[in-house]
N, C-alpha and C positions, 0 to 999 in steps of 0.2 A: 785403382786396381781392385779387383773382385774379390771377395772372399772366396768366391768358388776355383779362381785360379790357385790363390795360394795353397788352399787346400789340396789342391791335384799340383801343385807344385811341390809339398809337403810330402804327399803319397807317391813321388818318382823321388824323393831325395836329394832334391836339387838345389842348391845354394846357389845363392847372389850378390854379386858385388856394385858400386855404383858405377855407372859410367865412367871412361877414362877421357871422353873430349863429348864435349854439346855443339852442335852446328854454330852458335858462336862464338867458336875458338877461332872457324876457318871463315869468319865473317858471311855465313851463308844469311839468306832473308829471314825474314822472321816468317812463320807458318801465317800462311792467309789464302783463302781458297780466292782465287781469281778464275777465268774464264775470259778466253781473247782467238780471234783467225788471227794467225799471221801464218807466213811465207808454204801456204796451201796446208795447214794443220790446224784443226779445232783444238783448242789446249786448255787441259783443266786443271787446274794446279792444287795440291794440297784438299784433295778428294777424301773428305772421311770413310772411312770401310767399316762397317761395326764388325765386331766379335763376339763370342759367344761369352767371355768373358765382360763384359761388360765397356773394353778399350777400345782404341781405335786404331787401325792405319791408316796412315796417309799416303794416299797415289797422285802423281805426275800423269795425267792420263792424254794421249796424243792420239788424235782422231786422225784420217785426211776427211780433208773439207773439202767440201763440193760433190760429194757421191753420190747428193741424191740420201733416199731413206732404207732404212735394212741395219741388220747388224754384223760386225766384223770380226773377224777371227784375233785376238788377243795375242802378243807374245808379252807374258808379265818377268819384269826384271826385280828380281825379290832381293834386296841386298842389304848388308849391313853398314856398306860404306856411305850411301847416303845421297838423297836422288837432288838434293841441292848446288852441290857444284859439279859441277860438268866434264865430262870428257875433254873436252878442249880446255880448260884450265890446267889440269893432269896434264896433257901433252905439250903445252907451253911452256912450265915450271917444274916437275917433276919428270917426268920420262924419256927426257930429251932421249937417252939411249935405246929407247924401244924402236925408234923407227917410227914412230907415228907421230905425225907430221901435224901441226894443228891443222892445214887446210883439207885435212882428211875428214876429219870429223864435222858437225854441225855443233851449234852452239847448243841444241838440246840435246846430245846425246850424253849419258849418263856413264858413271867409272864403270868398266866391265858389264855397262851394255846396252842393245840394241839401239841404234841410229836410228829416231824416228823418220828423220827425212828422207832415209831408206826405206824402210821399212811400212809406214803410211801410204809412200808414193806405190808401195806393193798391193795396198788395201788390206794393209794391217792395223791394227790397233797397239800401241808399244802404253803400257803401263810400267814405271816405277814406283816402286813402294820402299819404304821406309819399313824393315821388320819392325817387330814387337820390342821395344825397350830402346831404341836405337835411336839417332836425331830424331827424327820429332816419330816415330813411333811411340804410342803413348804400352804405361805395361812394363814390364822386366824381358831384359833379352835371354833367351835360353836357346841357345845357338845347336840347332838340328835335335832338338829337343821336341818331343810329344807333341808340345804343349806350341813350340813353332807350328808343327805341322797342321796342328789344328786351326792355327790362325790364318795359315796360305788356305787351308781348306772352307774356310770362312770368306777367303775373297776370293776362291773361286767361285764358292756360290755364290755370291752378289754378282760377278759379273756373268755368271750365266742366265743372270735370271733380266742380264741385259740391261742396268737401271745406268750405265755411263756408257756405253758401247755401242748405242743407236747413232746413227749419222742422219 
């Protein structure tokens, strides 16, 4: 963590506590950037993001493959819950009462959101990210806080400037 964060953390008056679960409570992988096609999706896992703070995000990032070159319009899913275990896990174990059926979803699609197998096969680009202080978000979380917003703003400029979002 930065001294410039804390600082500007210090100057909005904002207190932290430690985490209440780490991605291996819920037996998620351990962080490790892979890259692999499979079932018509380029998929890059555990994507460092820098920040202005000196930390990192990490993004789940779903291309479609096969397009050819260019770049794709993005729908990024910014969550606290954690891009490690998946929608279909949730609808298997957890939310039997919602209605959502595991063979609804895909195996990549993330808690509360977007289905890339959906959403790629659109010619979208589906990014999960891991906030600031959260499973492997590196950093303190400060939930809809300044200092968030600065950091979504951070990976929106990386990815506009297109450095994982080429096909």
């Amino acid at each position: 963590m930065s001294d410039k964060f804390d600082l500007r953390a210090q100057e909005l008056g904002m207190k932290f506590r430690p985490p209440l679960a780490h991605p291996s409570t819920v037996n998620a992988p351990p962080r490790n950037y892979t890259q692999e096609t499979k079932d018509g999706l380029l998929i890059s896992r555990d994507v460092a993001i820098p920040t202005r703070y000196g930390n990192h995000l990490f993004a789940d990032i779903f291309l479609p493959a096969g397009l050819g070159t260019g770049k794709v319009a993005p729908i990024i899913c910014y969550t606290p819950y954690g891009k490690q275990v998946g929608m279909k896990y949730y609808s298997e174990h957890i939310l039997h009462a919602t209605g959502i059926h595991p063979s609804h979803v895909s195996e990549y699609a993330g808690f509360e959101a977007a289905d890339p197998m959906v959403f790629c096969a659109r010619g979208y680009a589906v990014l999960n990210v891991d906030i600031p202080g959260l499973w492997y978000g590196e950093g303190k979380a400060s939930f809809v806080s300044p200092l968030e917003a600065e950091a979504f703003y951070d990976l929106i400029e990386v990815m506009v400037r297109g450095v994982h979002l080429t096909v």
